[in-house]
N, C-alpha and C positions, 0 to 999 in steps of 0.2 A: 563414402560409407566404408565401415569394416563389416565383412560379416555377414550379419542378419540386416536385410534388406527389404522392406515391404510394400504391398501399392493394395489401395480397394476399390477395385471400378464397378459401375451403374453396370447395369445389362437392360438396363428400362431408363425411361423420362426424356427428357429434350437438354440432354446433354450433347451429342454430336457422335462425332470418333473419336474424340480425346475423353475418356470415358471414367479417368481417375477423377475420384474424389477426394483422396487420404494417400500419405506416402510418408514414407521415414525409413529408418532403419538406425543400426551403431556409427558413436561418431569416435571411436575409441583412443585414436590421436588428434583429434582436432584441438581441444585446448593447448595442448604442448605445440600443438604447430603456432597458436597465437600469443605462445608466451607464458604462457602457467606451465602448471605440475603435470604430469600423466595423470591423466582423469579417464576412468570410461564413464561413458555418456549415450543416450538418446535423445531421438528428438523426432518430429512429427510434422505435418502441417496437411490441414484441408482446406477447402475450399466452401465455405456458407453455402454459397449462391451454387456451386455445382450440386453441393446437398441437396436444395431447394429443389433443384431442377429435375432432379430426381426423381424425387416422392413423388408416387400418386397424389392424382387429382382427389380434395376430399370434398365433401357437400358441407352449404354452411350447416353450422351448429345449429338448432331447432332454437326459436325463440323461447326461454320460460315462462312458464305460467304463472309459476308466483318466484316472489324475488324478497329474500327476507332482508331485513335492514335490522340488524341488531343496535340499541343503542347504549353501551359501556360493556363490563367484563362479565358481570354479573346475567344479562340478557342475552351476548353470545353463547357462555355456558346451555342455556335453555335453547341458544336458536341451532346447535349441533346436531341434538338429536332428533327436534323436531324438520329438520331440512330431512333425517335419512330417514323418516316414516314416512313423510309426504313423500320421497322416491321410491319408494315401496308402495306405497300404496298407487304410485302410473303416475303422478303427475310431476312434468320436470321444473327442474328449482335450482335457483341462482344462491347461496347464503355467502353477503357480503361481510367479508372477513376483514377489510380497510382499517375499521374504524374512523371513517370519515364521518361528516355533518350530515344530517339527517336530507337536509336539502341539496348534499350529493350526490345520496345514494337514489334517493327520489328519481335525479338527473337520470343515474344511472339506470335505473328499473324501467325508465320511459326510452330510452335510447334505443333497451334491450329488447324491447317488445314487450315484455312485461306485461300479464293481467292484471295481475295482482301484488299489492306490494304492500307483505307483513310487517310491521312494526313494533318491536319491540324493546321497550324500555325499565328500568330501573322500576318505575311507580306500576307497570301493566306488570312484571315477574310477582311484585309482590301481593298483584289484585289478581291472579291467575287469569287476566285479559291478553289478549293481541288486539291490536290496532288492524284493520282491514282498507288498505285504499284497491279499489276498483278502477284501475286507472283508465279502463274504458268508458266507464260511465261518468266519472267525476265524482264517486260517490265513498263514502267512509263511515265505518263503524264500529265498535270495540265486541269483541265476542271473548267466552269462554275458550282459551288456550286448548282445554281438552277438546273440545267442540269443533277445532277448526279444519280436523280431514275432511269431516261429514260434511262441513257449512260447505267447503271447497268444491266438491264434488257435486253438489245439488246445484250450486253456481254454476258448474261448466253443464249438467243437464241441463237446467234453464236454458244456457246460452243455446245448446245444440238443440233444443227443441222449439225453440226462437228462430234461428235461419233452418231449420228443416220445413217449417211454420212459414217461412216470407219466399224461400225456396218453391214449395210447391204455388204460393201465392201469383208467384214470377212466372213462373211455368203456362197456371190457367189463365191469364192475361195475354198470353202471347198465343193461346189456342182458341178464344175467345176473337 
């Protein structure tokens, strides 16, 4: 090194005593020492895994509740805004941006945990419908676009008033 000489160590994580992560500094003669011109130069180098090792512990990511599946250009356009109402309005949401097959992103919405998986397509933009799959119940329907914060919301009441309902059910069975 000439110079400016650097290091950035963890003060946290399950790195050890060797505690750098990041180092570098000027290399101001080194191409001339290998045979080139006088150059000044930098250079760097970290370590991933000591990064890794670093970071706080996080909690997984919370499963979505709905998970939209845009299908062509025309229907992501429409699925942008409609993802950042539904997260305003509380409930959290996946909008898959791939441009994959419809039967990928499906994949994908089930992997996720996924409630619900919006659909929308080319022929539903221009009938102002979404596609609805309920992927817990196996059940599907087409609704008004405008319509679907409310539909969404009375769907997760239902649910919660459903195991609130088998909840206390469970409860006077076992005091019984």
């Amino acid at each position: 090194y000439t110079r400016t000489c650097f290091e950035l160590v963890a003060e946290s994580g399950e790195i050890g005593s060797q505690n750098a992560i990041l180092g570098g500094g000027r290399y101001d003669g080194m191409l001339e020492t290998l045979g080139g011109k006088s150059t000044p130069a930098i250079g760097f180098a970290m370590g991933l895994e000591r990064i890794l090792l670093a970071m706080p512990e996080q909690e997984a990511p919370e499963a979505p509740l709905v998970y939209i599946a845009p299908l062509g250009s025309e229907p992501t356009l429409q699925a942008l805004p409609l993802a950042q109402n539904l997260r305003v309005a509380g409930l959290s949401v996946e909008l898959d941006g791939r441009g994959n097959s419809m039967k990928s992103m499906l994949r994908r919405a089930n992997s996720m945990g996924a409630r619900w998986a919006l659909i929308l397509g080319e022929s539903e933009v221009n009938q102002g419908l979404i596609q609805v799959k309920d992927l817990q119940e196996h059940a599907e329907e087409k609704i008004q676009l405008e319509t679907i914060e409310a539909y969404l919301k009375e769907q997760l009441a239902v649910t919660t008033t459903q195991r609130v309902a088998s909840a206390q059910n469970d409860s006077e069975k076992v005091d019984t």
